[in-house]
C-alpha positions in Angstrom: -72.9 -56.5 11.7 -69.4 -55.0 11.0 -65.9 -55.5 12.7 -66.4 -52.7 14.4 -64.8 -49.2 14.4 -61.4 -50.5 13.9 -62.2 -52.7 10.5 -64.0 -49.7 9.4 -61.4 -47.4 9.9 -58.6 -50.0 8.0 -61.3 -50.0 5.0 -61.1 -46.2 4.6 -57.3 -46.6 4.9 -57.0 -48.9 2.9 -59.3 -46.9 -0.2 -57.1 -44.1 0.8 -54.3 -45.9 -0.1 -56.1 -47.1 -3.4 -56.4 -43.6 -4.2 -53.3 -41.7 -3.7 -51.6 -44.8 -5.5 -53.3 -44.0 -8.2 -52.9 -40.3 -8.4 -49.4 -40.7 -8.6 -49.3 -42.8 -11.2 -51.2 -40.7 -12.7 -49.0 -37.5 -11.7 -45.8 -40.2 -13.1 -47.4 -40.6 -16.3 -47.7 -36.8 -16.6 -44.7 -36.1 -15.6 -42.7 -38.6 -18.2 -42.3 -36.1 -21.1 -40.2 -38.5 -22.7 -42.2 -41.4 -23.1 -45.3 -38.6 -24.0 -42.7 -37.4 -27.1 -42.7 -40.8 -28.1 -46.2 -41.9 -28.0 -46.8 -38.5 -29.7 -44.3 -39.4 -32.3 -45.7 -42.7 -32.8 -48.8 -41.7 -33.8 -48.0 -39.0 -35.9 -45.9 -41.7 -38.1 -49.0 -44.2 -37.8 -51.1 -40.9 -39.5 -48.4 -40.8 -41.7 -48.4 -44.3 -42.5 -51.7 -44.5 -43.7 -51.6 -41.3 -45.5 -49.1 -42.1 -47.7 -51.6 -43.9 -49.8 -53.6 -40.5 -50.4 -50.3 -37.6 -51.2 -52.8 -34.3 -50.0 -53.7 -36.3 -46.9 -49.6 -37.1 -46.6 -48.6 -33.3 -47.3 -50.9 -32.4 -44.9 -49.8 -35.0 -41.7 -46.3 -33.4 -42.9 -47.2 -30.3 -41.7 -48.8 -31.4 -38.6 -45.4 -33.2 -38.0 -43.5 -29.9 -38.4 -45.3 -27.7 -36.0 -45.8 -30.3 -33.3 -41.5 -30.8 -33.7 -41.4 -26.7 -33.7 -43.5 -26.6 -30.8 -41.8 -29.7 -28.4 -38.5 -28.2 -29.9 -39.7 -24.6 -28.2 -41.0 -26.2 -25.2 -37.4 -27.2 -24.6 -35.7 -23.8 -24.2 
């Protein structure tokens, strides 16, 4: 047997909470364009990291560099 209506209704509450807590961190996380350039940026010089050992593979992370800095650099306007 429960705790009644009452501890049923401060579950639901509570899950409620749980939830639109976590919808805006996930709304936050979207939201931080900054730290989404960087982690973008990050990889891309991981992918050019490796690829440095094979110079086609390096020529083509090089472009791929490029337009994602054209396009975040268009975004901006």
């Amino acid at each position: 047997m429960t705790g009644g209506p009452h501890e049923d209704l401060h579950r639901e509450i509570e899950r409620t909470r749980q939830d639109l807590g976590d919808t805006v961190a996930a709304l936050a996380a979207k939201a931080d364009l900054k730290a989404r350039a960087k982690a973008g940026l990050a990889a891309t010089g991981t992918r050019i990291g490796t690829a440095a050992k094979r110079p086609r593979t390096l020529a083509a992370a090089a472009g791929v560099a490029a337009a994602g800095t054209a396009v975040w650099l268009l975004r901006r306007r």
